[in-house]
PyMOL commands that place a pseudoatom at each C-alpha (Angstrom):
pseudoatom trace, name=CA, resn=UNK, resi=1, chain=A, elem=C, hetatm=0, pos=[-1.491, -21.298, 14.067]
pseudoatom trace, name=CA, resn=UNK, resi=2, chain=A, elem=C, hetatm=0, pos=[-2.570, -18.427, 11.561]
pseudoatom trace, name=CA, resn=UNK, resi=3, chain=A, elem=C, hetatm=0, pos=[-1.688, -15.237, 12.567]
pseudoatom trace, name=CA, resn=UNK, resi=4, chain=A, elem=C, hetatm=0, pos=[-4.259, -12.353, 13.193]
pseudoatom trace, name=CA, resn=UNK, resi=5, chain=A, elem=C, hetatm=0, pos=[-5.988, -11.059, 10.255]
pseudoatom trace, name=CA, resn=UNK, resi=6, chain=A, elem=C, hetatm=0, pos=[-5.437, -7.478, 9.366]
pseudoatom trace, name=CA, resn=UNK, resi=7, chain=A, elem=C, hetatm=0, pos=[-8.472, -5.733, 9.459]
pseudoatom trace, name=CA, resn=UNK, resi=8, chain=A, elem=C, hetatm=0, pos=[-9.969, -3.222, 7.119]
pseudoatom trace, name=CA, resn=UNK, resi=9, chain=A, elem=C, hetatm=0, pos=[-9.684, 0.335, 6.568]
pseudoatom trace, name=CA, resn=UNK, resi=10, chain=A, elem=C, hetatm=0, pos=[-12.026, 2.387, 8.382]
pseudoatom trace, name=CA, resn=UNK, resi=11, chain=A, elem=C, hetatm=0, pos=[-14.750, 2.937, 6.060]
pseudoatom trace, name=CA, resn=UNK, resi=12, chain=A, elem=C, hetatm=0, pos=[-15.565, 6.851, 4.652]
pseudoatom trace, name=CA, resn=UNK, resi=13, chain=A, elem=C, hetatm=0, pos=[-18.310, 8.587, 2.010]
pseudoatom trace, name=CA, resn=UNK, resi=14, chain=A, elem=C, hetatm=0, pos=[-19.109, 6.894, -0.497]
pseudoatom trace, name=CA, resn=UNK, resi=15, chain=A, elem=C, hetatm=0, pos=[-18.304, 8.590, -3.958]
pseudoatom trace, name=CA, resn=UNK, resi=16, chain=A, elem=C, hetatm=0, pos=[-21.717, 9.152, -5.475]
pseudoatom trace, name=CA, resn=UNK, resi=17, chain=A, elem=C, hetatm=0, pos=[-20.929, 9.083, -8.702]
pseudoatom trace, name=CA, resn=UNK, resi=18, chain=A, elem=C, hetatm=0, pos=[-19.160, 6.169, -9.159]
pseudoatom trace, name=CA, resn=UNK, resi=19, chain=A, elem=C, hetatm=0, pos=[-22.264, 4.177, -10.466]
pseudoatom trace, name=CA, resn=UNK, resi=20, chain=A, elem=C, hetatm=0, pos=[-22.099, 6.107, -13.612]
pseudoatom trace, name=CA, resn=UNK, resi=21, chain=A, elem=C, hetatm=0, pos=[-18.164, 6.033, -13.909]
pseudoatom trace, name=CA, resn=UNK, resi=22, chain=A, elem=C, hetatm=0, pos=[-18.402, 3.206, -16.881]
pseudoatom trace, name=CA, resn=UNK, resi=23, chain=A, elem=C, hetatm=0, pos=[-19.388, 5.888, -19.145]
pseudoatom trace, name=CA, resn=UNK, resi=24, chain=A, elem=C, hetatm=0, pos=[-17.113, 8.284, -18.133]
pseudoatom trace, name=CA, resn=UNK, resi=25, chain=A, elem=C, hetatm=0, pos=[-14.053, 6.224, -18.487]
pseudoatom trace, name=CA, resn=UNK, resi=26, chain=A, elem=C, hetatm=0, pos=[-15.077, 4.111, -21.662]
pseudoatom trace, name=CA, resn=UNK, resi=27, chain=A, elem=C, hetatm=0, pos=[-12.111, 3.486, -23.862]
pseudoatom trace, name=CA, resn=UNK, resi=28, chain=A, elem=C, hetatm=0, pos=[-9.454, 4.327, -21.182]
pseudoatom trace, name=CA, resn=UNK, resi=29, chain=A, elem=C, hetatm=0, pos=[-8.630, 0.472, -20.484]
pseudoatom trace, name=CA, resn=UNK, resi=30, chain=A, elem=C, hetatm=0, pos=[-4.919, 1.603, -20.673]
pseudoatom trace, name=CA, resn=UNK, resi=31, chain=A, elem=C, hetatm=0, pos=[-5.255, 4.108, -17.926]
pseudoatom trace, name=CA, resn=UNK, resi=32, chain=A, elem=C, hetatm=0, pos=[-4.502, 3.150, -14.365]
pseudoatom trace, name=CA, resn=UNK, resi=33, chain=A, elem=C, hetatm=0, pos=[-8.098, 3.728, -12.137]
pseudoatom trace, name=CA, resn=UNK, resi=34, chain=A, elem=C, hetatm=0, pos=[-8.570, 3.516, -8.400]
pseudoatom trace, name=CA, resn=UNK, resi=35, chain=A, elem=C, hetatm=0, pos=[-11.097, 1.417, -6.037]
pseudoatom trace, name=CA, resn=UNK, resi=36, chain=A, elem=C, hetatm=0, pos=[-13.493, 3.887, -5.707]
pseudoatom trace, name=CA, resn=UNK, resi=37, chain=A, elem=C, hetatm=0, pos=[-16.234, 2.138, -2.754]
pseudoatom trace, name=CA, resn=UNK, resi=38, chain=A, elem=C, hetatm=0, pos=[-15.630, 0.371, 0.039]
pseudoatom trace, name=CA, resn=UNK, resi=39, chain=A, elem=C, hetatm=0, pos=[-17.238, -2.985, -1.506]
pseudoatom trace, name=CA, resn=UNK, resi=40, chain=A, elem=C, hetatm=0, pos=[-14.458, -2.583, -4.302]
pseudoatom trace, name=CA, resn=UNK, resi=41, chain=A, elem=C, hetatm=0, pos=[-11.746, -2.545, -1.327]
pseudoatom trace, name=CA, resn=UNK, resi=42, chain=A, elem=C, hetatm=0, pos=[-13.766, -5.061, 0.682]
pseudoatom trace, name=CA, resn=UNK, resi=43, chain=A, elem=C, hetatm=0, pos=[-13.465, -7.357, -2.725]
pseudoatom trace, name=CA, resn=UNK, resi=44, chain=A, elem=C, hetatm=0, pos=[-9.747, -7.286, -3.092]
pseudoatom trace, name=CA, resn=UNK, resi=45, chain=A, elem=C, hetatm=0, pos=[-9.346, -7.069, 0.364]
pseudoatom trace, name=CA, resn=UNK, resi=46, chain=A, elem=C, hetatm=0, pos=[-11.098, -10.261, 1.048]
pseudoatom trace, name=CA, resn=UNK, resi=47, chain=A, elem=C, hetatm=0, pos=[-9.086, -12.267, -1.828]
pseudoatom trace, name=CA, resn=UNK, resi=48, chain=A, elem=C, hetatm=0, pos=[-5.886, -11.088, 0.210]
pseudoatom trace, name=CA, resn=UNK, resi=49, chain=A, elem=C, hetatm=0, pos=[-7.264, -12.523, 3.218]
pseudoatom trace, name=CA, resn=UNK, resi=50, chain=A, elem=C, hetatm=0, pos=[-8.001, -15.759, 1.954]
pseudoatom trace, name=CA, resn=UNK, resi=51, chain=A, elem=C, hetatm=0, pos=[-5.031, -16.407, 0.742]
pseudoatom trace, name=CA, resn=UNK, resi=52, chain=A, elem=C, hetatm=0, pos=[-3.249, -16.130, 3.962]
pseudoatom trace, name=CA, resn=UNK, resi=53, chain=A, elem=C, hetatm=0, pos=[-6.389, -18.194, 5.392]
pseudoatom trace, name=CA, resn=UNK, resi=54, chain=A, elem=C, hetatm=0, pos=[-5.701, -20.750, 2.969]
pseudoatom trace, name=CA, resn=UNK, resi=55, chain=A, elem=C, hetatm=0, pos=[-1.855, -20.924, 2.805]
pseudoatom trace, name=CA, resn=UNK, resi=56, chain=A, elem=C, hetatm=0, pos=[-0.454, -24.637, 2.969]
pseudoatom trace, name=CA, resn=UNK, resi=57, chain=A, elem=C, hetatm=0, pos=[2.875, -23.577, 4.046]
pseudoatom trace, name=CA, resn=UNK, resi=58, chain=A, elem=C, hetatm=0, pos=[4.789, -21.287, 6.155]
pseudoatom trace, name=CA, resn=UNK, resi=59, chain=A, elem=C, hetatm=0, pos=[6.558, -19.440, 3.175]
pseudoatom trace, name=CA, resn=UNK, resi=60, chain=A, elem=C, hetatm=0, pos=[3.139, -19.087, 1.398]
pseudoatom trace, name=CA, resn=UNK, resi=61, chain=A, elem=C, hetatm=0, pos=[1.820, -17.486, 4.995]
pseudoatom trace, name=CA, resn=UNK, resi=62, chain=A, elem=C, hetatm=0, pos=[4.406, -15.218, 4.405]
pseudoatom trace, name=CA, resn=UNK, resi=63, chain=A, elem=C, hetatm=0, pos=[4.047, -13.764, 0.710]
pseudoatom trace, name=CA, resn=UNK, resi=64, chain=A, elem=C, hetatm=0, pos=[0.161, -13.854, 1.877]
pseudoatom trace, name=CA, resn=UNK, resi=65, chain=A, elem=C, hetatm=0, pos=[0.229, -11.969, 4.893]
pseudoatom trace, name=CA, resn=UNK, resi=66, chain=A, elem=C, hetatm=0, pos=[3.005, -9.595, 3.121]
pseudoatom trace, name=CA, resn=UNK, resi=67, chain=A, elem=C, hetatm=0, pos=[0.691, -8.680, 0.015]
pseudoatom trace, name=CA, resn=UNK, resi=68, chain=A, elem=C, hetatm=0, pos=[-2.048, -8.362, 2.404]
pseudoatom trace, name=CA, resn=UNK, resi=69, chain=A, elem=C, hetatm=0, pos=[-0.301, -5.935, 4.781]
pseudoatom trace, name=CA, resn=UNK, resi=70, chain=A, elem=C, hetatm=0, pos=[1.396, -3.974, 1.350]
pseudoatom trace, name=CA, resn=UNK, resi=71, chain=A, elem=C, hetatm=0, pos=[-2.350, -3.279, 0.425]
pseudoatom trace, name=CA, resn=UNK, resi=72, chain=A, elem=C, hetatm=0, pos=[-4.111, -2.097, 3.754]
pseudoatom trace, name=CA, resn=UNK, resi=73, chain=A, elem=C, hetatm=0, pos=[-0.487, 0.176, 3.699]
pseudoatom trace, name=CA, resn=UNK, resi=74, chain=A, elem=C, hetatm=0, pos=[-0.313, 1.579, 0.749]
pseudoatom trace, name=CA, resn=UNK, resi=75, chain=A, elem=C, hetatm=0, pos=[-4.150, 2.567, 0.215]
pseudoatom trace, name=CA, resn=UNK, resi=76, chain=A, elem=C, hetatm=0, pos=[-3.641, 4.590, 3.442]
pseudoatom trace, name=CA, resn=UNK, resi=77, chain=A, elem=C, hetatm=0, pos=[0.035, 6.266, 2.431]
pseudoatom trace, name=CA, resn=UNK, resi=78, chain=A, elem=C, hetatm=0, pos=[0.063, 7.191, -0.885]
pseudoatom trace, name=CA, resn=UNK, resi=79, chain=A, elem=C, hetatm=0, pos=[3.364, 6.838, -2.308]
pseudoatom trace, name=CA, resn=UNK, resi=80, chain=A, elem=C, hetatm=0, pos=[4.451, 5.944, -5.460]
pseudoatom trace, name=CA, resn=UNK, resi=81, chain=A, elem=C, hetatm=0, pos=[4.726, 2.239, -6.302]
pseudoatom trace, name=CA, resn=UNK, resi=82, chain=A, elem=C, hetatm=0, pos=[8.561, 2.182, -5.982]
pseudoatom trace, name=CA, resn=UNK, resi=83, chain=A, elem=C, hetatm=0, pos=[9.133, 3.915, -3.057]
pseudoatom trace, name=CA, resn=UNK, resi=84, chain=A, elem=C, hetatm=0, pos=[6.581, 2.035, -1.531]
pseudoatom trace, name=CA, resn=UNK, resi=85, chain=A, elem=C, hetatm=0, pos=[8.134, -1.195, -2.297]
pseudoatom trace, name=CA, resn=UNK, resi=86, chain=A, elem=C, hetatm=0, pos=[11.674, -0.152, -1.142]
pseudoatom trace, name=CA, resn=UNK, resi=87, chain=A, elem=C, hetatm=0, pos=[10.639, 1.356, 2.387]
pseudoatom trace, name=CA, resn=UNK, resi=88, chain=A, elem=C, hetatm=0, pos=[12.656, -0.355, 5.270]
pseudoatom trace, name=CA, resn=UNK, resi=89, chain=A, elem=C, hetatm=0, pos=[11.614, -0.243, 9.100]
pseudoatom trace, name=CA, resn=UNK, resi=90, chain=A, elem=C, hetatm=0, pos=[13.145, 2.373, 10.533]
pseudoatom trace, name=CA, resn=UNK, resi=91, chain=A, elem=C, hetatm=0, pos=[11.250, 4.779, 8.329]
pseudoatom trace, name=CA, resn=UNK, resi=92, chain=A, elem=C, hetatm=0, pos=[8.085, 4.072, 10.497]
pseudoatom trace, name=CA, resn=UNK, resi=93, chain=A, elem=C, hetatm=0, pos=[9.550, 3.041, 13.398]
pseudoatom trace, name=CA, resn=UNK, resi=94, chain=A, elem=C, hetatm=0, pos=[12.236, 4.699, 15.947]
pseudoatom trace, name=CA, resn=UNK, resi=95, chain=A, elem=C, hetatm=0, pos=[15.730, 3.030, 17.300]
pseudoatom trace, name=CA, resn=UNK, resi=96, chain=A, elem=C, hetatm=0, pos=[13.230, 1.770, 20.399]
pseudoatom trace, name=CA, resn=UNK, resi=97, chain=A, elem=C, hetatm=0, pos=[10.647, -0.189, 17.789]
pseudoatom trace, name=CA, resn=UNK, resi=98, chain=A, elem=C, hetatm=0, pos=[7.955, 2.624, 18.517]
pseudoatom trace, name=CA, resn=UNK, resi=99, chain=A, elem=C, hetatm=0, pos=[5.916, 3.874, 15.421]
pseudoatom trace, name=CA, resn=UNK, resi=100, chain=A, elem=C, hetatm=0, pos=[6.677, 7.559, 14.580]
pseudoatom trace, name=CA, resn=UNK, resi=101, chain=A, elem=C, hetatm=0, pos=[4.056, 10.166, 14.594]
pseudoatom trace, name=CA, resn=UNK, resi=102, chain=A, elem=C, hetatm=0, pos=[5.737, 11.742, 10.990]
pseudoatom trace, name=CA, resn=UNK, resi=103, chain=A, elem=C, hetatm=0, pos=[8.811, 10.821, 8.888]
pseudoatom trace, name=CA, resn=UNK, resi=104, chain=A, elem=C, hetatm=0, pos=[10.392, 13.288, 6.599]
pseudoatom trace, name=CA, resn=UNK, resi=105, chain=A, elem=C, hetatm=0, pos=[10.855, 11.318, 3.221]
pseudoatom trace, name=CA, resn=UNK, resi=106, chain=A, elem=C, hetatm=0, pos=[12.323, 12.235, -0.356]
pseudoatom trace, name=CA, resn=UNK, resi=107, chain=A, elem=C, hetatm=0, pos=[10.384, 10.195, -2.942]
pseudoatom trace, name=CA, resn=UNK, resi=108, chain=A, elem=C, hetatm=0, pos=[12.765, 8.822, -5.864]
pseudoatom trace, name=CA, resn=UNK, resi=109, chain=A, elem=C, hetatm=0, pos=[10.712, 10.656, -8.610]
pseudoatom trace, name=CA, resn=UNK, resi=110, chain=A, elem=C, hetatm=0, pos=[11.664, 14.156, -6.731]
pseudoatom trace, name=CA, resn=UNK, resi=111, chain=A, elem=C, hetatm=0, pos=[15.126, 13.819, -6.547]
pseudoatom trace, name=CA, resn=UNK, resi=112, chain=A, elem=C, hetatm=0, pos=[17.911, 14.711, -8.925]
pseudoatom trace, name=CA, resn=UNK, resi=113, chain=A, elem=C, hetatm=0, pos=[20.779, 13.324, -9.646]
pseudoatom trace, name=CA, resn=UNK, resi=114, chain=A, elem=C, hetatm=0, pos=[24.017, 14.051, -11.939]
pseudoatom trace, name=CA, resn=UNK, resi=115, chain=A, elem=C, hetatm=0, pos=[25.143, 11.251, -14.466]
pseudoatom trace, name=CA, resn=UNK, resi=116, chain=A, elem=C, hetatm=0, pos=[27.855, 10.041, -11.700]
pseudoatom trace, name=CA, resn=UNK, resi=117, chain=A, elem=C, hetatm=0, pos=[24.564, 9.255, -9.341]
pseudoatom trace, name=CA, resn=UNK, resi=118, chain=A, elem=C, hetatm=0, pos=[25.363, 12.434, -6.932]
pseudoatom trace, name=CA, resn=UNK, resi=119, chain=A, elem=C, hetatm=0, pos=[22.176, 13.871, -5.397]
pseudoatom trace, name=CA, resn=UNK, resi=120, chain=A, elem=C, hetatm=0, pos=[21.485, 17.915, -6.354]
pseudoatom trace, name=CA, resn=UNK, resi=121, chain=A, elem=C, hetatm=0, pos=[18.610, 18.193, -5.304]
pseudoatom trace, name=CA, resn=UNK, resi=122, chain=A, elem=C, hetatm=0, pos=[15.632, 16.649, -3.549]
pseudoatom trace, name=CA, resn=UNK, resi=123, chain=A, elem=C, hetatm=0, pos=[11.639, 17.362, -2.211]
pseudoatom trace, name=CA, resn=UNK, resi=124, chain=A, elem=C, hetatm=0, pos=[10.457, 16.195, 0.846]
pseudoatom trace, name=CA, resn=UNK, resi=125, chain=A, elem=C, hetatm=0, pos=[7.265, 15.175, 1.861]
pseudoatom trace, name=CA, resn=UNK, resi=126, chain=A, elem=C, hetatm=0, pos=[6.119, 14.323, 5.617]
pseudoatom trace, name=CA, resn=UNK, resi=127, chain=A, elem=C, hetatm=0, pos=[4.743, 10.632, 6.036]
pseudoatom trace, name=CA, resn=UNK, resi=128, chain=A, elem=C, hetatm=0, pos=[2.319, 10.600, 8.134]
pseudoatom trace, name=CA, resn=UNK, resi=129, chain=A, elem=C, hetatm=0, pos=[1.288, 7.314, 9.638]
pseudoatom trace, name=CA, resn=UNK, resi=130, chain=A, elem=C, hetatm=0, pos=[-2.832, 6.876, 10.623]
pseudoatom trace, name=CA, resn=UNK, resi=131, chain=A, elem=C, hetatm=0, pos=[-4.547, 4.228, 12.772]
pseudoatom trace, name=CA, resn=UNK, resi=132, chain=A, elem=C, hetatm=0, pos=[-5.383, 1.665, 9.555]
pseudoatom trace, name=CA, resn=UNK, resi=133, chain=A, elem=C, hetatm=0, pos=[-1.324, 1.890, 8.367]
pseudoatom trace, name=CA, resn=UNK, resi=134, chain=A, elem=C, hetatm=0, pos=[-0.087, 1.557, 11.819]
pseudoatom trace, name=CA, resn=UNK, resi=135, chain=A, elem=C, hetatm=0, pos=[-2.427, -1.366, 12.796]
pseudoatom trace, name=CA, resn=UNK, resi=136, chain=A, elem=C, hetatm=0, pos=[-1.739, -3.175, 9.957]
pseudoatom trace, name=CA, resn=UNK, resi=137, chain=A, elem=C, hetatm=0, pos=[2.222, -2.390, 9.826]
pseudoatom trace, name=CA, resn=UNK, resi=138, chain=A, elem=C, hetatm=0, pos=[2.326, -3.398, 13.407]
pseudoatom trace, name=CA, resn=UNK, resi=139, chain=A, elem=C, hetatm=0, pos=[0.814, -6.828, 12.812]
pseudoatom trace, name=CA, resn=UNK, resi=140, chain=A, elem=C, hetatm=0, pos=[3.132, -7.380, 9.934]
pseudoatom trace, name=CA, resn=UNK, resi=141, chain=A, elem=C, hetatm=0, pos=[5.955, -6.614, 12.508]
pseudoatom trace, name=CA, resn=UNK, resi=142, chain=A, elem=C, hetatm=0, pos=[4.405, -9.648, 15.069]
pseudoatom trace, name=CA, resn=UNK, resi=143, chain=A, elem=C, hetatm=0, pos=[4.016, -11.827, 12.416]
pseudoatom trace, name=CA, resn=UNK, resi=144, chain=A, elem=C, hetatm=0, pos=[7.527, -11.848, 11.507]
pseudoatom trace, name=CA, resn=UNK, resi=145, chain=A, elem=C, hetatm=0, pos=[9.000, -11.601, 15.278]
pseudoatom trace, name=CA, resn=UNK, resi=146, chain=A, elem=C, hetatm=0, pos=[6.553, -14.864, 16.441]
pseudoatom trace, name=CA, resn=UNK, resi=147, chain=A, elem=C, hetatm=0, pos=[7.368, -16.842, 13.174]
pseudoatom trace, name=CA, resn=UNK, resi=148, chain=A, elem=C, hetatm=0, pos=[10.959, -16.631, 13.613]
pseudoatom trace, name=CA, resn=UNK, resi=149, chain=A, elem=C, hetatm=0, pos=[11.792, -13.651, 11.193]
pseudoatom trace, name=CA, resn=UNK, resi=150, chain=A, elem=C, hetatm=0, pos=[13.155, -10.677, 13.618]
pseudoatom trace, name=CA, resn=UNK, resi=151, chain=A, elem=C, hetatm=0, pos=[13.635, -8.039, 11.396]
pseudoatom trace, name=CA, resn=UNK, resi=152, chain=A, elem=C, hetatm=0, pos=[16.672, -5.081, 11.960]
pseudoatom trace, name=CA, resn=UNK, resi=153, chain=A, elem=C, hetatm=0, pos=[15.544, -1.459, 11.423]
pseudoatom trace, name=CA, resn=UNK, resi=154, chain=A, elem=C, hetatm=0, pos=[18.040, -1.227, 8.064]
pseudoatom trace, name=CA, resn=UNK, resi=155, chain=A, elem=C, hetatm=0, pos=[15.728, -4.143, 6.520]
pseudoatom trace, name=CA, resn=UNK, resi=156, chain=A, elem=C, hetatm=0, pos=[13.204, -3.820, 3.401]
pseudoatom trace, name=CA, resn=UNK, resi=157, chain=A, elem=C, hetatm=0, pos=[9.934, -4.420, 5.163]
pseudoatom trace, name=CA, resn=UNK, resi=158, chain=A, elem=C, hetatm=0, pos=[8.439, -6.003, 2.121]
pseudoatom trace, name=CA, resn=UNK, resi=159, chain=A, elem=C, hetatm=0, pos=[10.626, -8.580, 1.533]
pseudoatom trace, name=CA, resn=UNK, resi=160, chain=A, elem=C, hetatm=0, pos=[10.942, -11.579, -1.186]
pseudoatom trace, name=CA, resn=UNK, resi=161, chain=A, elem=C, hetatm=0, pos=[12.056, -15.279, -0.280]
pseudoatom trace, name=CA, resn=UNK, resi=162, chain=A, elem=C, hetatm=0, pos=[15.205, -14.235, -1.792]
pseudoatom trace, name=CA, resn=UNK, resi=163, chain=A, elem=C, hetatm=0, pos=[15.502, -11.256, 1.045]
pseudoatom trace, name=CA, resn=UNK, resi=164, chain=A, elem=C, hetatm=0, pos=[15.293, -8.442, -1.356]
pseudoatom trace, name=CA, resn=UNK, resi=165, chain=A, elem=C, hetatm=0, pos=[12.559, -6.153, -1.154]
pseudoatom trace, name=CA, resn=UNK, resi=166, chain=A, elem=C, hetatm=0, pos=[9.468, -6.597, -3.987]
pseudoatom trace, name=CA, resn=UNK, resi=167, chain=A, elem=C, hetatm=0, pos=[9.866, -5.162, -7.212]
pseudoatom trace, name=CA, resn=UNK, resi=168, chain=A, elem=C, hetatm=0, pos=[7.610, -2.623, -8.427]
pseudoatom trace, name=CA, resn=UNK, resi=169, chain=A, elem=C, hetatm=0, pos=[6.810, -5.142, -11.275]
pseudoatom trace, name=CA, resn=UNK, resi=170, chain=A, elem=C, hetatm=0, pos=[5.784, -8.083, -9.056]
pseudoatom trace, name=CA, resn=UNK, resi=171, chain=A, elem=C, hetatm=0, pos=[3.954, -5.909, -6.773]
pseudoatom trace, name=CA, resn=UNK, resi=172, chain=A, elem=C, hetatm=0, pos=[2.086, -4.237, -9.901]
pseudoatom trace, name=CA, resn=UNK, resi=173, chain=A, elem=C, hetatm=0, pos=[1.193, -8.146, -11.169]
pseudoatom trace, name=CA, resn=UNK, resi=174, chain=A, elem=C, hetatm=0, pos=[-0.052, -9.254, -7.486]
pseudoatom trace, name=CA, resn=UNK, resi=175, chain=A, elem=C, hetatm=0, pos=[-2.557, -6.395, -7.198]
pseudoatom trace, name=CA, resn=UNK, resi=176, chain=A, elem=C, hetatm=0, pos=[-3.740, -6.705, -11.141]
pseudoatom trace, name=CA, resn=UNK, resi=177, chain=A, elem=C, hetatm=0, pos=[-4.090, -10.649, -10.780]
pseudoatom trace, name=CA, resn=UNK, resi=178, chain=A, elem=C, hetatm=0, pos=[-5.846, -9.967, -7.689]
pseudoatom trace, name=CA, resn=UNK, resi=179, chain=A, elem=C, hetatm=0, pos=[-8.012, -7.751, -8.847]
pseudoatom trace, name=CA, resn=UNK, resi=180, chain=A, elem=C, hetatm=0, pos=[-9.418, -9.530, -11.895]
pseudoatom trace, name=CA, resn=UNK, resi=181, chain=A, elem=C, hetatm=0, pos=[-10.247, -12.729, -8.726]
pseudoatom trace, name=CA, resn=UNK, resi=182, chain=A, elem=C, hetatm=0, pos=[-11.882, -9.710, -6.848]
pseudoatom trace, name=CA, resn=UNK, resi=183, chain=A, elem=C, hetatm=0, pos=[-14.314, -8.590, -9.854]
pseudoatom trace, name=CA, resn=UNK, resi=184, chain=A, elem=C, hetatm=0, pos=[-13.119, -5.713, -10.331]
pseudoatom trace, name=CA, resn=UNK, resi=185, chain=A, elem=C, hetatm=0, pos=[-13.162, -4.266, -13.942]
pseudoatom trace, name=CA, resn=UNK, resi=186, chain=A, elem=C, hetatm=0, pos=[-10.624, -1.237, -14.065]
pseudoatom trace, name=CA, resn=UNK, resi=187, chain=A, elem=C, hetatm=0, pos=[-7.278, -1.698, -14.290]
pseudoatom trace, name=CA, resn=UNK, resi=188, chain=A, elem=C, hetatm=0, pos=[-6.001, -0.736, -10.874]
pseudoatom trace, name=CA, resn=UNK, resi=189, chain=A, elem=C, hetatm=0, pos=[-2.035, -1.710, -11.127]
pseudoatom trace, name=CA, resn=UNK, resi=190, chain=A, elem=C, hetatm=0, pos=[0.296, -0.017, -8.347]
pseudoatom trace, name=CA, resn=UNK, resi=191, chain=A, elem=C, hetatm=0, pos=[-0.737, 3.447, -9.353]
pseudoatom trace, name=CA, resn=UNK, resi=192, chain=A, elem=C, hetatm=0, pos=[-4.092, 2.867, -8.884]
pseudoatom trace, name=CA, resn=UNK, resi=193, chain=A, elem=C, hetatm=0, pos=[-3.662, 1.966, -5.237]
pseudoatom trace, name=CA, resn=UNK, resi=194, chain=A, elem=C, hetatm=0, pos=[-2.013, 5.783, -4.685]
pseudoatom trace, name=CA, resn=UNK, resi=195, chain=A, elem=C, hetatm=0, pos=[-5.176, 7.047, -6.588]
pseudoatom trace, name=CA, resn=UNK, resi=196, chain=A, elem=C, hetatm=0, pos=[-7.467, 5.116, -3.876]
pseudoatom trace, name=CA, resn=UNK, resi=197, chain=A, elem=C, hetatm=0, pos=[-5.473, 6.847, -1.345]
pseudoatom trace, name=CA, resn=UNK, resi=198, chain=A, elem=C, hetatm=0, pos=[-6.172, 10.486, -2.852]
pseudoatom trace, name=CA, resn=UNK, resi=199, chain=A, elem=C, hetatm=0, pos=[-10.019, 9.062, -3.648]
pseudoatom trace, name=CA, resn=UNK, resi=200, chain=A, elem=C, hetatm=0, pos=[-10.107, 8.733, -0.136]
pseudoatom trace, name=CA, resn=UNK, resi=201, chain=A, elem=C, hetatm=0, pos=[-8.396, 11.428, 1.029]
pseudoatom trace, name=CA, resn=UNK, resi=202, chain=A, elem=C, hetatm=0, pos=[-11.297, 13.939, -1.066]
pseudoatom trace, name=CA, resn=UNK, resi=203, chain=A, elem=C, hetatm=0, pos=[-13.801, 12.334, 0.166]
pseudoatom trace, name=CA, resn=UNK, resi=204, chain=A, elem=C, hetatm=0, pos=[-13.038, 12.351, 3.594]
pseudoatom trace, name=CA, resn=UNK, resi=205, chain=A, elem=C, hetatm=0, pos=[-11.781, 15.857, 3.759]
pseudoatom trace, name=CA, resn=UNK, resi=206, chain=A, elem=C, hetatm=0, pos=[-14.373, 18.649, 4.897]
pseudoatom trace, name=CA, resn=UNK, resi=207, chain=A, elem=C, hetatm=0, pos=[-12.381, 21.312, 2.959]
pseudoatom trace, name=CA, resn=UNK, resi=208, chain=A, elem=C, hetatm=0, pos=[-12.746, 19.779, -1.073]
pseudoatom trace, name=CA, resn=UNK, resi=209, chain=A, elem=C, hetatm=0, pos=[-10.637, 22.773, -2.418]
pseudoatom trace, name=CA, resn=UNK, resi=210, chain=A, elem=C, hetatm=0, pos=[-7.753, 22.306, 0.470]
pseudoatom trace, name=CA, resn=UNK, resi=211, chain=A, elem=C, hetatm=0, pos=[-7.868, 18.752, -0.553]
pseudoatom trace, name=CA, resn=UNK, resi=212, chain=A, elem=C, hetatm=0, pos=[-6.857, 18.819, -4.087]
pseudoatom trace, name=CA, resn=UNK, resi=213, chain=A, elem=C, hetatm=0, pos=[-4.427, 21.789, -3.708]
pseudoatom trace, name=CA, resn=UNK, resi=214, chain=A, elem=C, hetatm=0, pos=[-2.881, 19.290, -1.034]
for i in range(1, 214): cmd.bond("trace and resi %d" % i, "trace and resi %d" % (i + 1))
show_as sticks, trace
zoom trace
């Protein structure tokens, strides 16, 4: 029995220049880029999906329907590849398994730390969690609880078979490998999918100044 797809993002506007982006970003193959339309997202979204359509095994279900859940999340989050990676349940869900409205996080690249590891210093940001990130985080959670895998709040939420959470590194080769079976021609890596997140964000946002000073 395969487990409810995911399904995609809501769709928003359409960045109208990205047909003449080619040009723009010609000999920058080294830079990380983002998906800028919705038939990019659709693409890689779609190769996700089949994979967990396809899976001949429960533990191949699994890494599938993780990967595909890690990329609805993080395109509709923004954090930074390594935080992203690490975050456990209770960070978007309360002691009573209900989905916060906002979580006050410190990102590892704004905190500070002495040579013995103690923390001096740290920035917080407020997560906020919308309708695409909860959907799909929430289906994640089902999947796991009807398959037998009943996660504990204190758990990695994007776990390997070896119950550690994903590397940065193995998430960054998952979305580049999938990209390249999606057709799409920039380099994306984990980065990229935080830069699809901001790409959105502009576009959406009725205020264009507000938007990039946020």
């Amino acid at each position: 029995h395969k487990a409810e797809i995911i399904k995609l993002p809501v769709e928003y506007q359409e960045d109208v220049n990205s047909d003449n982006r080619d040009e723009e970003t010609e000999g920058k193959s080294t830079e990380m880029e983002c998906l800028y339309t919705t038939e990019e997202i659709l693409a890689v979204y779609n190769v996700f999906k089949s994979r967990v359509e396809s899976a001949s095994s429960l533990a191949k279900e699994r890494a599938a329907m993780r990967n595909l859940t890690m990329f609805v999340c993080t395109i509709n989050i923004g954090l930074r590849g390594g935080d992203f990676c690490k975050l456990t349940w209770k960070r978007i869900y309360d002691e009573n398994w209900n989905i916060k409205r906002m979580e006050k996080f410190a990102p590892e690249k704004q905190t500070r730390r002495t040579s013995f590891g103690r923390i001096i210093r740290r920035k917080y940001v407020n997560l906020k969690y919308d309708s695409d990130f909860t959907e799909a985080i929430d289906n994640w959670l089902q999947w796991n609880i009807n398959h037998g895998y009943k996660p504990v709040l204190d758990d990695f939420i994007f776990k390997t078979q070896k119950n550690r959470h994903i590397e940065e590194k193995s998430w960054y080769k998952i979305i580049e490998e999938t990209r390249i079976i999606a057709g799409i021609k920039q380099k994306i890596g984990t980065h990229g999918l935080r830069k699809t997140y901001g790409h959105r964000y502009y576009l959406a946002a009725p205020n264009k100044q507000a938007a990039l000073i946020q």
